[in-house]
N, C-alpha and C positions, 0 to 999 in steps of 0.2 A: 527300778534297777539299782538305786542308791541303797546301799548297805554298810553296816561296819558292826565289827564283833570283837571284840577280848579276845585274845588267846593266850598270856602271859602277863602279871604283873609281879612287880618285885616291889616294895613299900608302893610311892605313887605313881613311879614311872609304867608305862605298859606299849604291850606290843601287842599289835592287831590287825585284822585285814580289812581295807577299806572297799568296796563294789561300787563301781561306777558301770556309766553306760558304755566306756569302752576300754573298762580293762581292770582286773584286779588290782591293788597297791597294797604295797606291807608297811605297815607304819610302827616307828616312828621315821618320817617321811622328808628329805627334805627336798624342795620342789625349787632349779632354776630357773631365773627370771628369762621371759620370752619377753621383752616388754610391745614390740611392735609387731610380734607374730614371730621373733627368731631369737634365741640364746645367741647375745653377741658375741662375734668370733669364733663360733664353733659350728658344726654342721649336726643336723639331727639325726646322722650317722653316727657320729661319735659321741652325741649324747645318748643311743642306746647301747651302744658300745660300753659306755659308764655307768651304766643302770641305772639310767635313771627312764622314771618311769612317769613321769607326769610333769609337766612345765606348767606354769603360770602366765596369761598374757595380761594386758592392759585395757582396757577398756577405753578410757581415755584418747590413749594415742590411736586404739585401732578405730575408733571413732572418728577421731579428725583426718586420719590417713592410714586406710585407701578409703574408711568408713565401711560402716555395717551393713548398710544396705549392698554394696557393692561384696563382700564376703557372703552374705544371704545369699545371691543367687549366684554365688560358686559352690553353696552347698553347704556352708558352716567353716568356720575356723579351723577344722579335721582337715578339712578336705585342701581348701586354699594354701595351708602350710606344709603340707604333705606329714603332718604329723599325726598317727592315729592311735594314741594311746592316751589319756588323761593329761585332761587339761582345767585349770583357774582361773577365772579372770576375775580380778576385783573391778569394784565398782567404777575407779576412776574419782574417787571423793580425794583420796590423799596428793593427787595428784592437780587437783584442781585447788585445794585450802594450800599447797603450797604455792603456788600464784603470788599470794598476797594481795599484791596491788594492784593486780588484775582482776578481781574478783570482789563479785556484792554476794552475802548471803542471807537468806529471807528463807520464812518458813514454807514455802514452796519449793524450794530449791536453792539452786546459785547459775549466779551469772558470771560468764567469765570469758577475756580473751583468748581468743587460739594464740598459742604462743609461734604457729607458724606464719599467721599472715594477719594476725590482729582481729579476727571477725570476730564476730560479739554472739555466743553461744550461750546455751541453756543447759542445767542438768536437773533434772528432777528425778526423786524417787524411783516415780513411774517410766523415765526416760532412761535411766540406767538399766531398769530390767529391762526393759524393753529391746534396749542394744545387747544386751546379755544372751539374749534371747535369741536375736538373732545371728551372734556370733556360734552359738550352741556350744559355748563350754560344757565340761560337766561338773562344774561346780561353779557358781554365781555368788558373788557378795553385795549385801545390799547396799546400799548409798548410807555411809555415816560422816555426821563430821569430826573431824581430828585435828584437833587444838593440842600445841605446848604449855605444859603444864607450865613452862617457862612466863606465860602470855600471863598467867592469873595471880598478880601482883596485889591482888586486895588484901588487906589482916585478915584476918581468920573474925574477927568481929563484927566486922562489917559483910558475911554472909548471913543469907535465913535461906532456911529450908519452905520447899514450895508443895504446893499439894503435887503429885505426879502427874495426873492427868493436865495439869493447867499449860497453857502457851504463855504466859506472862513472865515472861522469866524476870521483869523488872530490873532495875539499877545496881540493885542489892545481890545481884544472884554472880558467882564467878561463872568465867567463861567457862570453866571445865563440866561446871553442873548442867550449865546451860547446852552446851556441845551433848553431854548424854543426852539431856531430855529430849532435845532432837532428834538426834541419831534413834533415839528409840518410836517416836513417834514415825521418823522416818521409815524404820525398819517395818511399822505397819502397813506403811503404802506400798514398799518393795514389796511385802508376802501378799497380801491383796491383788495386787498385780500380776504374781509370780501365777499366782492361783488359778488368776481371770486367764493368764494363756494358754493353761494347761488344757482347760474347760472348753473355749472357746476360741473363734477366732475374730486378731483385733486388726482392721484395716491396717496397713502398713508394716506392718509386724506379722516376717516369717519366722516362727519358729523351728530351727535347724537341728534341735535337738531334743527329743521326745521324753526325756531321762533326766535333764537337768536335774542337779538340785539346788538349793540356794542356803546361802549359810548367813546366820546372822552374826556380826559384831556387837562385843561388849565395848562399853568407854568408861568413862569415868577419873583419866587419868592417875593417878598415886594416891588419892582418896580412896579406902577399904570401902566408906559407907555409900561412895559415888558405885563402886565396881559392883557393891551387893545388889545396889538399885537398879543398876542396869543387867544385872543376871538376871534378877526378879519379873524386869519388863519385858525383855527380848525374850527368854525361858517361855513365859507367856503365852508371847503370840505363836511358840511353834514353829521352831526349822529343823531341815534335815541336820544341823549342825552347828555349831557356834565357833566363833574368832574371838580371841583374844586382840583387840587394837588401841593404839594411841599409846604404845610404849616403841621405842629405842627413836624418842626425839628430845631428845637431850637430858632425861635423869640420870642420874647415877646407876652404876650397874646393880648396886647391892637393894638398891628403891624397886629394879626393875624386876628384879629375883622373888622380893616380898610380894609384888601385885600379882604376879604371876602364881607365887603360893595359894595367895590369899583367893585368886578366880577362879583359876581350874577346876579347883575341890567343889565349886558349885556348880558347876555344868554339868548336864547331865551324865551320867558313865557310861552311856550306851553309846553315846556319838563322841565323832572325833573331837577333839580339840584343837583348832589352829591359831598358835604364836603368828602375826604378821610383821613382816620385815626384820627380821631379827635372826641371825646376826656372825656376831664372831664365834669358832667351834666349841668354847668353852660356856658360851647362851645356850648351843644345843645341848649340848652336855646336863648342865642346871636347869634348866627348860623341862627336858623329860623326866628328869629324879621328881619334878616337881607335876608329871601329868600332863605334858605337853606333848601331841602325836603328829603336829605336821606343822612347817618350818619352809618360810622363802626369805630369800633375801637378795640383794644385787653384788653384796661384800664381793665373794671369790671371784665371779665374772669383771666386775670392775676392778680389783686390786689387781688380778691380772695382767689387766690393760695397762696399768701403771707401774708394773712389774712388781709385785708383791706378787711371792709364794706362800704359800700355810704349809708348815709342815707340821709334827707330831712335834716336834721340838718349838714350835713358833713360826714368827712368819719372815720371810729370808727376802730383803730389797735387793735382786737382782743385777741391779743398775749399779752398785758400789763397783767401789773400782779394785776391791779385796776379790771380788771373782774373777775379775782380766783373764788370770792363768788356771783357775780351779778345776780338775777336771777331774773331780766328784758329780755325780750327779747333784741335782735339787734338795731330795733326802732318798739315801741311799735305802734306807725301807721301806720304800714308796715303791708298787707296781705298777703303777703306771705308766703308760708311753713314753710321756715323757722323759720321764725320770732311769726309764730303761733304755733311753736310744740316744739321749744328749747329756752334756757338761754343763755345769756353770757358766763356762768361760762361752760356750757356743751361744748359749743362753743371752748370756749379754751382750754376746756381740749383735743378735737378731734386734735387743732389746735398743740399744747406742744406735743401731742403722738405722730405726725408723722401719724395720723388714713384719709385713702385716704375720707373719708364719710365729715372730716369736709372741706377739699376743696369743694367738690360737693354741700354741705349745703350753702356755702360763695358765691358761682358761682351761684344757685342759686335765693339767696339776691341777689345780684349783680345787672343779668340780671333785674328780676322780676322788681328792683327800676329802670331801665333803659328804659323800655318799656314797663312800667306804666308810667313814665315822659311824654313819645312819645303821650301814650296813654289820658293824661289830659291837655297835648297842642292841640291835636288833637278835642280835646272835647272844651275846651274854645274857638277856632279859629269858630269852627260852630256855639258860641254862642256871636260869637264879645267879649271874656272878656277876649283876650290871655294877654294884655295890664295888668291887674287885677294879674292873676298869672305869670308870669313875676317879677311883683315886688314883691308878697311874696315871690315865689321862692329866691330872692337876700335875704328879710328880714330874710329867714329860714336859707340857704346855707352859711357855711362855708369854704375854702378852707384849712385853718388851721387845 
């Protein structure tokens, strides 16, 4: 049921149709976050009101609550949310290495506290797919680890290079190379596993979606020769797809533009390419010039929350007290709800009250500017003038 095909490029950026098992998607795509089974603050009315057409959930959280097993015999993740058009769930690894000190990792997996009630949990390769499996996304990511490139503090003299197959990663080796070599290893026992469910059936494990596909992650953090080695391994073993991961935690934007150049172009051209967690609209902008065809991130739902708008112009902190009386819209070129039925001033007064309506309002602005962006690259690229809006977008967009 999984598919994807070219229909448009312009230098590397391109626009194409993705096939899932429940619903076509145009890409280049950007998918908001459902992290517990719901886009915060908004209702899945109004997200296809927005077009958007495929949300991403969590593995993680929907594991420890309500859990997987109890989603399985509702039927799948489609069905429990009432959402039935494309859906992501990553594996639950970033979410867990962010723990920290809650967490052991070992080449079986990782141990770690529920951050709800402290129980002491397990995630393995094979236990991620496996929950994957039975939430019946239609698109699975493997279990990888993702380390800050922040964390790997060694000289550059005190690394050696290891054979790739080996598990030894020794004293000598930095965490970043070490985190690939796993994550790829890892990513063998996710597709092993992905494979065994398709095939047959595994005690305890419903499979709630016959279509799935499963996408693998690159790592290798800011290292070219890490990201080559890890296209080489993953490429390999063969998925419907590959990820871009273990960037927007804390390098520099211009570090993160270059990794992004440097991977892309190695991944295969018949499947999508997914950027993970990433970012502000000026990432998706540079992201796809650069070959990137699908994009999540929490930014617009959450700055929302906090009263940040993005507009074409930048992003407008609500809560000043310079809107009090402003009764402009949000951005007065913006079609959206929003922006066509409220003021500033209304705006921040929801936002000063504490009233749950003006996050939803802010959420979505937010989206709507998010994938409408999606939506007018997608349109330039079919007409060769992505080149064109690319550069106003910079002359408009502010990050200040």
């Amino acid at each position: 049921m999984f598919g994807f095909e070219v229909t448009h490029t312009e230098g590397h950026a391109r626009r194409g149709i993705l096939r899932t098992a429940h619903g076509v998607v145009e890409t280049p795509v950007f998918m908001p976050v459902g992290t517990r089974g719901a886009v915060k603050a908004i209702t899945h009315r109004d997200l296809d009101d927005l077009g958007a057409r495929i949300i991403l959930g969590n593995t993680y959280h929907l594991h420890l609550r309500p859990g997987d097993d109890l989603i399985a015999r509702a039927g799948g993740l489609h069905r429990f949310i009432g959402w039935q058009r494309p859906i992501l769930t990553d594996s639950g690894g970033y979410q867990v290495f962010s723990l920290a000190q809650m967490r052991k990792v070992t080449e079986d997996g990782v141990q770690f506290r529920s951050h709800l009630d402290g129980a002491l949990c397990a995630l393995t390769p094979e236990k991620a797919t496996d929950i994957q499996a039975q939430l019946g996304s239609d698109i699975a990511m493997v279990l990888d680890e993702c380390v800050s490139t922040a964390e790997d503090r060694r000289p550059a003299s005190d690394l050696r290079r290891r054979d790739p197959g080996s598990t030894d990663v020794g004293p000598r080796t930095s965490d970043v190379e070490r985190a690939m070599a796993r994550s790829a290893r890892w990513a063998r026992r996710c597709r092993t596993r992905f494979l065994q469910l398709q095939h047959e059936r595994v005690e305890g494990v419903i499979v709630t979606n016959g279509g799935q596909a499963q996408f693998g992650i690159i790592q290798g953090g800011t290292d070219p020769a890490l990201r080559t080695e890890s296209v080489e391994r993953t490429v390999e073993i063969g998925f419907e797809a590959y990820a871009i991961g273990g960037l927007s935690v804390g390098e520099p934007v211009d570090v993160m533009y270059d990794v992004v150049e440097h991977t892309a172009p190695r991944l295969p051209a018949d499947r999508p390419r997914y950027l993970m967690g990433t970012g502000m609209p000026d990432d998706l902008v540079e992201s796809v010039a650069r070959g990137v065809d699908m994009f999540d991130c929490v930014l617009p739902t959450r700055n929302a929350r906090n009263g940040q708008l993005l507009t074409r112009h930048g992003a407008l902190v609500i809560k000043n007290a310079q809107y009090a009386e402003d009764p402009l819209p949000p951005d007065p070129d913006c079609g959206c709800y929003t922006c066509r039925h409220f003021s500033r001033a209304y705006l921040r007064h929801l936002f000063t009250a504490g009233e749950m309506t003006g996050a939803t309002l802010l959420t979505v602005h937010n989206l709507y500017f998010y994938l409408d962006l999606m939506r007018r690259i997608r349109e330039a690229l079919s007409f060769g003038s992505f080149g064109k809006l690319r550069q106003e977008f910079h002359q408009a967009f502010s990050r200040r």
